[in-house]
C-alpha positions, 0 to 999 in steps of 0.5 A, a space after each residue: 680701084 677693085 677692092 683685091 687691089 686695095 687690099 694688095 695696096 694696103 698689104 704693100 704699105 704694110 710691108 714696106 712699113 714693117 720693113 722700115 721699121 726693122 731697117 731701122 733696128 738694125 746696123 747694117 741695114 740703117 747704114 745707107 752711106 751717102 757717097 760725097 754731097 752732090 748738089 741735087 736741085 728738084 723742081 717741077 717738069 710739069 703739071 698733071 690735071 685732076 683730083 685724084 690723079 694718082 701717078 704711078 708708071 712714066 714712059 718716054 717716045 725716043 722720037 720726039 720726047 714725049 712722055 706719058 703717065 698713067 694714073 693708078 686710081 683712074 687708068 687714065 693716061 696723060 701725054 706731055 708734049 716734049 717743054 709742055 708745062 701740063 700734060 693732057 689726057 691721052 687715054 681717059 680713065 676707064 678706056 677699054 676697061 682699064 682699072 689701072 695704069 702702072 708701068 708704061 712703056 714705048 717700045 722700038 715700034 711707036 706702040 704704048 704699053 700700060 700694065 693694069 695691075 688687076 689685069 694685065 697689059 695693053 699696047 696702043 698704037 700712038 698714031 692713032 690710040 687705036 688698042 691694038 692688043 691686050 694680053 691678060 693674066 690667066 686664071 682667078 688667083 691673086 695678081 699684081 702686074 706691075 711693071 714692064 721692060 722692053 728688049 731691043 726686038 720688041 719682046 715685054 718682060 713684065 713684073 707680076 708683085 704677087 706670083 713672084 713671076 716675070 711674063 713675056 709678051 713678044 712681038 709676034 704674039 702682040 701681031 698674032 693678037 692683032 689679027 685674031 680680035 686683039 685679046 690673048 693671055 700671057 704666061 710667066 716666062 720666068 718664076 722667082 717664086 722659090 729664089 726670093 727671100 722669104 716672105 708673107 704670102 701676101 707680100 709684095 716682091 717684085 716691082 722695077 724692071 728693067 733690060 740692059 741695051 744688048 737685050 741679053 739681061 734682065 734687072 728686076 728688084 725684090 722690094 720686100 727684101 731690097 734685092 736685085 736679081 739679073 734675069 738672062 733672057 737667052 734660053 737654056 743659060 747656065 745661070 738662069 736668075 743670079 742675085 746680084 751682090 749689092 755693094 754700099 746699100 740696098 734696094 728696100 722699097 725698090 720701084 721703078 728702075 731705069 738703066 743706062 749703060 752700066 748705069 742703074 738709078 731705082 727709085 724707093 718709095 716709101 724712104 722717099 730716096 733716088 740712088 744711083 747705082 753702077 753695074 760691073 760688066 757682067 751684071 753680077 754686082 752693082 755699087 751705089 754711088 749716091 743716094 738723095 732723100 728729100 720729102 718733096 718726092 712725094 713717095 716717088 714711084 718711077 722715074 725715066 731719063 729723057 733728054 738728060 733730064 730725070 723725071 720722077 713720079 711724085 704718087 702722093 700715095 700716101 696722101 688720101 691715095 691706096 696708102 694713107 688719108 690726107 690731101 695731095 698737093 696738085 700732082 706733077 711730075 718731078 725734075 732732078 737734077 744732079 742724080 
């Protein structure tokens, strides 16, 4: 990875370990309530090959249940076969001059979309692993593209950690692209920049993103501060960007997200923690129902739910990886049950 991106990594490991710690000097924010024990059973799905793999971002193909991870140190991008014990390589490291691969997704088209964070994104045509476009961020200032959400037309919202902002990328652009040699830039359709919580100017904030099913809301979390703001995508709406009031908990160290229906499970890396969250209605508040914190996470970065299975991505960050030395177990994508 880019030595901006090490940095930002190390910021980001930084923070969260800044955060912790206050987290923990205070009582309202070290009160975590755990709902009613629930039997949780976390075992392996399945094996991803090499050394330094480094997993960060996990999509799922509704068709057919593959899924696919990119690795964070290599931008390399593995395929699972729906049963698979071992994912293979889809897109070797380094294809197309991709330094990274965090957010993954499959959108309603059969394309894969794969965020390097130094960059941008790129989308894939799966059939054939033909790159089909890239979009990239404008202008030499600090980014972190990091996480992405589809909505049912097929338009990406897109996470930037570092400007504080969520780009667009519809489906229109992505042919337009196409047609005219495959490269564009994107633009911030939404700037949070003034509603996050204060912050250093080096901090990380946004990460997870995710769209509810009518494609009318947005859900993106502040790790930083451990908020969740509800984006409306229609334009000229009244409320704009709402901070959803947080009932039971909070989000501090927030990643990846996932929804379904009024359902919102995030994952928090550094607490090495799953919480399951249900969202009233209107979005405008959100309360935890359970949270699982085991060790065997792995410093979980994302998660997706694929055949009523919850698969979780066990980075081992913190193990010889961006956020601490050491030396990972073999890598492997998570199965929890009971979340």
């Amino acid at each position: 990875m880019s030595h901006a991106t090490r940095r930002h990594m190390a910021t980001f490991a930084i923070a969260a370990a800044c955060t912790a710690v206050a987290a923990c000097g205070t009582t309202e924010d070290a009160a975590q309530p755990a709902p009613a024990a629930q039997s949780v059973r976390i075992s392996t799905a399945y094996d991803l090959p090499g050394e330094r793999t480094y997993p960060e971002g996990i999509a799922a193909d509704a068709r057919n249940g593959d899924t696919y991870v990119g690795s964070f140190s290599t931008g390399a991008v593995y395929r699972a076969a729906q049963g698979a014990k071992t994912a293979e390589v889809f897109l070797p490291e380094g294809a197309d001059g991709r330094k990274t691969a965090n957010g993954l997704k499959v959108d309603p088209a059969g394309r894969l979309w794969v965020t390097d964070s130094t960059a941008g994104v790129a989308v894939y045509d799966i059939a054939t692993r033909a790159l089909l476009a890239r979009f990239d961020v404008p202008g030499s200032a600090a980014r972190f593209v990091n996480d992405l959400a589809i909505t049912p037309d097929g338009t990406a919202y897109l996470t930037d950690s570092s400007r504080s902002v969520v780009y667009r990328v519809t489906a229109a652009q992505v042919a337009d692209a196409a047609a005219h040699g495959g490269r564009a830039q994107m633009t911030a359709q939404f700037d949070l920049s003034t509603v996050v919580a204060p912050h250093a100017p080096d901090s990380f904030t946004l990460n997870g993103i995710v769209a509810d099913t009518s494609g009318r809301y947005l859900y993106v979390v502040d790790m930083n501060a451990g908020e969740l703001y509800r984006i409306t995508v229609a334009p000229n709406a009244a409320d704009p960007i709402r901070k959803v009031t947080l009932g039971g908990g909070n989000l501090m160290h927030g990643d990846g997200l996932e929804l379904h229906d009024n359902t919102l499970w995030v994952v928090q890396n550094t607490d090495n923690a799953i919480a399951r969250w249900t969202l009233t209605d209107d979005g405008t508040t959100a309360t935890m129902n359970q949270r699982v914190t085991d060790e065997s996470l792995g410093l979980p970065t994302t998660l997706v739910r694929s055949n009523n299975q919850t698969l979780v991505v066990a980075s081992q960050f913190d193990k010889g990886g961006p956020m601490g030395p050491g030396t990972p177990k073999p890598f492997t994508i998570l199965a929890v049950d009971g979340i």
